[in-house]
C-alpha positions in Angstrom: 106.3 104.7 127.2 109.1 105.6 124.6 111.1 108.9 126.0 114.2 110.9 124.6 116.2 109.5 127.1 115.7 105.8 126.1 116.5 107.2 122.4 119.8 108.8 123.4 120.7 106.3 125.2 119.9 103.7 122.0 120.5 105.4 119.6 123.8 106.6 119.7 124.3 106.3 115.6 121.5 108.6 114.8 119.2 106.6 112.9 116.7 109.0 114.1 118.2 111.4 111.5 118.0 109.1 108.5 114.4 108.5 109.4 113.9 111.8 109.5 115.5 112.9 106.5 113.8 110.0 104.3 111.9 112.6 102.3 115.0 114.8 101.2 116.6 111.3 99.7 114.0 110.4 97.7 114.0 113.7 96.3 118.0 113.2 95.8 117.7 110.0 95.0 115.6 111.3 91.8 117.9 114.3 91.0 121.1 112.2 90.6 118.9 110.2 87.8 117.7 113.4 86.0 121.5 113.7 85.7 122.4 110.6 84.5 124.0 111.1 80.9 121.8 108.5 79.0 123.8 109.4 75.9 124.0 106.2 73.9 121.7 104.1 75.7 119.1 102.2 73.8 115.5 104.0 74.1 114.0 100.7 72.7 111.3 98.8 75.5 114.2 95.7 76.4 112.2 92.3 76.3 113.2 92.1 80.2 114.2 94.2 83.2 116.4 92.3 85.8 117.2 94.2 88.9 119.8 92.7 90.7 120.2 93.0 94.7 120.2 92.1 98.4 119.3 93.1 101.6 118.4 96.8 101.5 119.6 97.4 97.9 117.4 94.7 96.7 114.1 96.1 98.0 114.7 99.2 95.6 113.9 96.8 92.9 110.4 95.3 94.8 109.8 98.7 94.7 110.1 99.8 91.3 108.4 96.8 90.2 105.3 97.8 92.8 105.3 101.2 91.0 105.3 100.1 87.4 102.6 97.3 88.3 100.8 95.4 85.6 101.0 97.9 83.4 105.1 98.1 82.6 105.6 97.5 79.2 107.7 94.2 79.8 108.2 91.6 82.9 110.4 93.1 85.5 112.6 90.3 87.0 114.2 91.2 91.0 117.1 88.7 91.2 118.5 87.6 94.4 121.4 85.1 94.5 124.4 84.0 92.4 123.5 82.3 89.2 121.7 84.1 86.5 118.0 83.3 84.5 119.3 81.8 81.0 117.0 84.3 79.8 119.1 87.3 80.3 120.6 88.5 77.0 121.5 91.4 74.5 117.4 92.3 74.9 117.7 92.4 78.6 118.3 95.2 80.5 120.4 94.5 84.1 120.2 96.7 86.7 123.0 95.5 89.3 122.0 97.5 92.9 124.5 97.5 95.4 124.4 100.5 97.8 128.7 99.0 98.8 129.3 98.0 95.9 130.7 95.0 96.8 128.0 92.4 97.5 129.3 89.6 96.1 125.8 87.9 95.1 125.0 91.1 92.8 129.1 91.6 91.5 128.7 87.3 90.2 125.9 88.1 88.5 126.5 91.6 86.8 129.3 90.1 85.8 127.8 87.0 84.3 125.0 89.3 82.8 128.1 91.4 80.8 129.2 87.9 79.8 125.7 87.1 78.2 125.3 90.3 76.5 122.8 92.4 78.8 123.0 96.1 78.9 124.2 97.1 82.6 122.7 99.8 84.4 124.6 100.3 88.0 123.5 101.6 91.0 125.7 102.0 93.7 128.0 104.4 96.2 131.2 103.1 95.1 133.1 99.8 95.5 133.7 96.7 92.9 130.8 97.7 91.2 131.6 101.1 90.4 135.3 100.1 89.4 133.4 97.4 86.6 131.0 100.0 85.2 134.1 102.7 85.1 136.2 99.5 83.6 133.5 98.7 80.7 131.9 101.9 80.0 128.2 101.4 81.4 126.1 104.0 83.2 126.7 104.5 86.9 124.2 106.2 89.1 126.6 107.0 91.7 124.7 107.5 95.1 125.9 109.0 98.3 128.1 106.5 100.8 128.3 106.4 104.3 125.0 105.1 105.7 123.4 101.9 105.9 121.7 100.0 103.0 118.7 100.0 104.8 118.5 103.7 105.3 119.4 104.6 102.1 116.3 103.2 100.0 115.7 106.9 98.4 118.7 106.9 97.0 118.2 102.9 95.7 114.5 103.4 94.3 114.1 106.8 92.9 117.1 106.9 90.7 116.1 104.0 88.5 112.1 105.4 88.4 113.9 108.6 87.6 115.9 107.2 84.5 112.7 104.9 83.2 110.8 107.8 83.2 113.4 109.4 81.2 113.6 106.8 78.5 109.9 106.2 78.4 109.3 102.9 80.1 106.7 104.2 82.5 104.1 105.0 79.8 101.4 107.2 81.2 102.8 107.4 85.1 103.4 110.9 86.2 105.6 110.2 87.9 107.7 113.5 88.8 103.6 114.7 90.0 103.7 111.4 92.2 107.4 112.2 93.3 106.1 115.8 95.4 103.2 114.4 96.8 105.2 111.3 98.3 107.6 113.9 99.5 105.1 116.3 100.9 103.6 113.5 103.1 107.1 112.1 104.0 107.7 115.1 105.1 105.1 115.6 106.9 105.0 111.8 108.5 108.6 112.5 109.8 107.2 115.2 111.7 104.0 113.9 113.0 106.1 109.9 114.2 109.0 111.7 116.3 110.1 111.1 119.6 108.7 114.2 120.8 105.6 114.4 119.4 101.9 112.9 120.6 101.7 109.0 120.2 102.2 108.1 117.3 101.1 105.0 115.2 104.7 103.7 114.6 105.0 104.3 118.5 101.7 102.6 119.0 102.6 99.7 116.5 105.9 99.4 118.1 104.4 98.8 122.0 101.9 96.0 119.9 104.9 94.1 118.6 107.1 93.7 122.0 107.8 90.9 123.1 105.3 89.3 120.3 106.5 87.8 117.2 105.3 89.8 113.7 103.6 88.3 111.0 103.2 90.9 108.1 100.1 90.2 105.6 99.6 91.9 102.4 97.9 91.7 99.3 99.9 90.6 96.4 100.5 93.8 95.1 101.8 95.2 98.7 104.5 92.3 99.1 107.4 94.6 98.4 106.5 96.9 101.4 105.5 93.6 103.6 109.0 92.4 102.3 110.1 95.7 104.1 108.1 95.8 107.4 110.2 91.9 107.8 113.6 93.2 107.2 113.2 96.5 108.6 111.8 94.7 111.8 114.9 92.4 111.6 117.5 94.3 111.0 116.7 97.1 113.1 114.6 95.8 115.9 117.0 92.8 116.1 113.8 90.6 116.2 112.4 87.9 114.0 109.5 88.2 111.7 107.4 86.6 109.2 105.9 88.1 106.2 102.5 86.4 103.7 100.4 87.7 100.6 96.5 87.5 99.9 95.3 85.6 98.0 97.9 82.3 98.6 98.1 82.7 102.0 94.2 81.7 102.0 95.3 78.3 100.2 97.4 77.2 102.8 98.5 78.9 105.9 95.4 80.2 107.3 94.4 76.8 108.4 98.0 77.0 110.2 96.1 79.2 112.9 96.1 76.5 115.7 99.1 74.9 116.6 101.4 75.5 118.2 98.9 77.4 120.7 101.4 79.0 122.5 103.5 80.5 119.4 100.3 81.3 118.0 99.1 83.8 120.5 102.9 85.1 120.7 102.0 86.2 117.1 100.9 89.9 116.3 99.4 90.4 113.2 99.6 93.1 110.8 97.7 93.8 107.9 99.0 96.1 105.4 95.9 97.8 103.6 95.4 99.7 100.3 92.5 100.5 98.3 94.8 99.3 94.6 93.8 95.8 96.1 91.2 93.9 94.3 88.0 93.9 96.1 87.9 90.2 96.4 91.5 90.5 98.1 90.1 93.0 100.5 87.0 90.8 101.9 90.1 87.9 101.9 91.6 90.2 104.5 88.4 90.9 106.7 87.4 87.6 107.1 90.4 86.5 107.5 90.9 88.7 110.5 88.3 87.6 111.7 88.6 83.6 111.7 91.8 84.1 113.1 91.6 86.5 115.4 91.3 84.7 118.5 94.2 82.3 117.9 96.4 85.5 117.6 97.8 88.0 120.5 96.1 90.2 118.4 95.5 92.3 115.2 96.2 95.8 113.8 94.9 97.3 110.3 97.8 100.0 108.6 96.6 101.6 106.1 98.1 103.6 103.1 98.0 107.3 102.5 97.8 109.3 99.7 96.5 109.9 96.1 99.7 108.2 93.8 100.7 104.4 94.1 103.8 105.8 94.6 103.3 107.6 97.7 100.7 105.1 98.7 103.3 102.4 98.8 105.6 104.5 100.6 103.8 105.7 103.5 103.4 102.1 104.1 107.0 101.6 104.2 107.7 105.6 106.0 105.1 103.5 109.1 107.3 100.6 108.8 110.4 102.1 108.9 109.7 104.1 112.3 107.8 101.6 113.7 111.0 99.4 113.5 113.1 102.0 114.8 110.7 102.3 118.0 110.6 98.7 118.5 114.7 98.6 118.8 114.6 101.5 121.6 112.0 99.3 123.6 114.0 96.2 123.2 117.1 98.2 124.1 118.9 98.2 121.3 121.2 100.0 118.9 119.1 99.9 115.4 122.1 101.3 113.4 125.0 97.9 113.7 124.1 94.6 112.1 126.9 92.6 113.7 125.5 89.0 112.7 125.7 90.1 109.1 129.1 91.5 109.2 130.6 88.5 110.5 129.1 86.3 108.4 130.8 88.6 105.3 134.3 88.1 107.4 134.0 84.8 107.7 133.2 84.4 104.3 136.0 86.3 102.6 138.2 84.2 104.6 
């Protein structure tokens, strides 16, 4: 079983603290937009919303497209990559996320976005992309430095539901109401999943997944936090995983549940559960679970908590993110240094 000792020994970059702090930066995290002088900007509903990003700076944008759901007043584009949708114009509004500031997928296409006429909102600690917005006058939340992207996700989502709650893009969401109850239970969650404290279901979760390969599924609506449980499980467990939405994955992969026999009952599934899912999406998931199950090397339920979507969606990610943590310690590693990633960035700025 996980002990202190392992975690000390693991841990020596205190991830544990981030963890554990999560509910404080989302609280932050929507402070610095309540500050954000939004003197000048355009009030007017933009025909688009791209949100621009990687990694852990990207996912703020899944996020914030999650919580606006069907109901946002216009599409809400997350862009990943280098070139830019033709669509993105003087009627768009471009919100370039990098927690560095220097990503270099997110700083081509700001700056090709400026080019085309798009009003630029920046979110970021510092970096190129703070010098661009300083350079050409745009609006810069400026977040806190010094941690990974991962672990910063507060300070990535809440400022930009912060500002479009401020300019009146998220209609009837009560959003500041939603914002204390997801903090309450963060709170409370960071207490109840630490080291020290009776097993846990991020603990539990974490002892399922050793030595077993994830696969993630979802309902549509949920694929931003699946999108989470897979990098969070990369990046800080160090281990491959696979993420899959209801209702596609019904048109394709389940019949995938055979061969190889051996990978397949490596596999440990996880189904990420909210009641927002359409009922037809839910009895998807239960039978589903069940025609599969013993292909598998076996099959857990997580399920949300909470009133809000908001703090539905991250509780989900609050289990993911510990769970993640716990599975590093047991595969004895560091969760904090993402070496691969580094030196692909060296070896690509030389």
């Amino acid at each position: 079983m996980l002990n202190l000792a392992q975690i000390q020994q693991h841990d020596s970059e205190d991830m544990l603290h981030l963890l554990s702090t999560f509910s404080e930066q989302c609280r932050r995290g929507w402070e610095i937009g309540e500050a954000l002088d939004l003197a000048g900007c355009d009030e007017r509903i933009p025909n688009n919303i791209v949100i621009a990003g990687m990694g852990g700076s990207g996912i703020g944008g899944d996020l914030v497209k999650a919580v606006a759901g069907t109901e946002f007043p216009c599409p809400i584009i997350v862009h990943r990559g280098y070139t830019l949708p033709a669509f993105v114009s003087s009627q768009t509004l471009f919100v370039a996320v990098s927690y560095s500031g220097n990503t270099e997928e997110t700083l081509l296409s700001v700056k090709k976005a400026f080019a085309q006429g798009a009003k630029i909102l920046a979110v970021t600690s510092g970096g190129k992309l703070k010098g661009f917005a300083d350079a050409h006058g745009f609006p810069c939340l400026a977040i806190p430095a010094g941690q990974p992207p991962r672990a910063s996700l507060g300070y990535l989502l809440m400022p930009i539901l912060s500002v479009f709650a401020r300019l009146g893009y998220t209609l009837d969401l009560n959003l500041q109401s939603d914002l204390e109850e997801a903090v309450a239970l963060l709170a409370r969650m960071a207490v109840d999943f630490q080291p020290d404290a009776p097993e846990s279901q991020p603990k539990q979760l974490a002892h399922a997944l050793h030595g077993k390969l994830p696969v993630i599924y979802a309902s549509q609506e949920l694929e931003a936090v699946a999108m989470r449980w897979k990098g969070q499980i990369n990046e800080n467990g160090k281990s491959l995983a696979y993420y899959s939405v209801y209702p596609e994955m019904n048109h394709n992969e389940i019949e995938g549940w055979k061969h190889p026999p051996a990978l397949t009952r490596s596999c440990h599934v996880l189904q990420l559960r909210d009641p927002a899912a359409p009922s037809q999406t839910q009895r998807r998931m239960d039978i589903t679970a069940e025609l599969i199950q013993s292909y598998t090397g076996g099959i857990a339920q997580v399920h949300s908590e909470g009133t809000s979507l908001l703090t539905r969606l991250l509780s989900l990610v609050a289990i993911g993110d510990w769970t993640s943590y716990y599975l590093a310690i047991l595969y004895e590693q560091n969760p904090t240094p993402v070496r691969r990633i580094e030196e692909l960035k060296r070896r690509l700025e030389t």
